[in-house]
C-alpha positions in Angstrom: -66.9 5.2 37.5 -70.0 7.6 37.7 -69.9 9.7 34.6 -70.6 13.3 35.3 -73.8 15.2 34.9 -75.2 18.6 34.9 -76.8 18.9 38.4 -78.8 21.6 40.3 -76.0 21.3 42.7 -73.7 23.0 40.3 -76.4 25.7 39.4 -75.3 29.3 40.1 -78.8 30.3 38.7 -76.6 32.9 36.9 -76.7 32.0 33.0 -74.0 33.0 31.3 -71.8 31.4 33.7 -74.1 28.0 33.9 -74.3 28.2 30.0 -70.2 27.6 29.9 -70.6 25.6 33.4 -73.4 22.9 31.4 -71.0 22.9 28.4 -67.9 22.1 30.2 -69.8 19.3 32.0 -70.9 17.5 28.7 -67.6 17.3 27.7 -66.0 15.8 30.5 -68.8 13.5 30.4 -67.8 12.5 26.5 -64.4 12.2 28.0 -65.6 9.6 30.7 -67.7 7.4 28.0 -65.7 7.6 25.1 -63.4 4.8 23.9 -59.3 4.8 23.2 -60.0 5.8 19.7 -62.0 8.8 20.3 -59.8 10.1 23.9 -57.4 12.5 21.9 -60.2 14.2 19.8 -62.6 14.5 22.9 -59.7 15.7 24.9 -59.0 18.3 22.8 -62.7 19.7 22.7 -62.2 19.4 26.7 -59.3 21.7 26.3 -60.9 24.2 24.3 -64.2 24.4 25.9 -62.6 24.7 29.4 -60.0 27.6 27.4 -63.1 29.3 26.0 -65.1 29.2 29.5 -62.0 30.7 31.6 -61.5 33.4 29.0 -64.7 34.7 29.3 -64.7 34.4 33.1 -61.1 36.4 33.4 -62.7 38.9 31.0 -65.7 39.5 33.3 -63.4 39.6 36.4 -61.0 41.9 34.6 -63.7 44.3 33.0 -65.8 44.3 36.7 -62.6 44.8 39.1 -63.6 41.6 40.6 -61.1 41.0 43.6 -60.5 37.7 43.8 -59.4 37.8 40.2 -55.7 37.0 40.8 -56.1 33.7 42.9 -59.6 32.4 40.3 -57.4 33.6 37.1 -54.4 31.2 38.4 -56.8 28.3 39.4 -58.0 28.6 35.5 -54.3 28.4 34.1 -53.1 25.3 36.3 -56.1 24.0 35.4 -55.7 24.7 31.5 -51.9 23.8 31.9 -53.0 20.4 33.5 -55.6 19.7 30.4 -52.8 20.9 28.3 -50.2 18.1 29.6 -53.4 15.7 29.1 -54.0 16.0 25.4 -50.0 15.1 25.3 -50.1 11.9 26.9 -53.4 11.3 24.7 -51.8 11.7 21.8 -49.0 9.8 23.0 -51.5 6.8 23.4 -51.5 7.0 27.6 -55.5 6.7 27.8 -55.3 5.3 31.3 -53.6 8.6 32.7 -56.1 10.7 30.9 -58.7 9.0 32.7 -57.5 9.4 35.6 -56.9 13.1 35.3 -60.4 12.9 33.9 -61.9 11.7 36.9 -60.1 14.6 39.1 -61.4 16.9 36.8 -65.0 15.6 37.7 -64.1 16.0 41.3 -62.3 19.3 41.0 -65.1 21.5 39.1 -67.9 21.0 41.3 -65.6 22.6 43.8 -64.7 25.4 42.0 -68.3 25.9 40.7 -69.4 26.0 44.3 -66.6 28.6 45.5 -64.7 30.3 43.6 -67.4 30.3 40.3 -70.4 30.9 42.9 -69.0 34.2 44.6 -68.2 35.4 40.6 -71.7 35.1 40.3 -72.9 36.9 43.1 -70.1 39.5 41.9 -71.5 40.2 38.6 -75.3 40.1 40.1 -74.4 43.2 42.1 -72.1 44.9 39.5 -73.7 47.3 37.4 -71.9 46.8 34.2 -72.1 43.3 34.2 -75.3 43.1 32.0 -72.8 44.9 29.2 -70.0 42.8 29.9 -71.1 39.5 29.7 -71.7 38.2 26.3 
């Protein structure tokens, strides 16, 4: 298992968003390295970094008329509902499955960063009232 790491590859070179991005990265990797004992409480911080991170992302698209909004805002909440069944089975001692879901995780963000986050980005570069927005 490769734990994951902040990479230029997942750079937007757009701050706010690689502030959340670098955040959200860290705490899948404390998911990866962490033992049974420590799963449910790491999960948890998972959940409510990744919560935190989308918020602020639906915000910006909402307050900037972004277009793709709908489809990025429903990625976020299958996502979140995904974590969400994943601090269940942690708590119900099923590290293995949480793992698992860890490792898709890993493979699944890069992806989004890459499409979905990186045309955000661009979005709020061009938009004018992104700079009060964005906090």
């Amino acid at each position: 298992m490769v734990t994951m790491s902040w990479t230029s590859a997942l750079a937007l070179d757009f701050p706010p968003i690689d502030n959340l991005h670098r955040r959200l990265v860290e705490h899948i990797a404390n998911v990866q390295t962490c033992d049974d004992r420590a799963m449910t409480e790491q999960w948890a911080a998972l959940v409510e970094c990744a919560q935190a991170l989308f918020a602020d992302e639906d915000q910006w698209m909402h307050c900037t008329d972004f277009a793709n909004a709908p489809h990025h805002s429903l990625e976020h909440r299958v996502v979140l509902n995904v974590l969400r069944e994943g601090l269940a089975l942690s708590r119900q001692g099923q590290h293995a499955q949480v793992r698992t879901m860890t490792q898709e995780l890993a493979r699944w963000l890069p992806k989004h960063i890459q499409s979905l986050d990186a045309a955000l980005a661009l979005h709020l570069r061009r938009h004018p009232t992104s700079r009060q927005t964005l906090h």
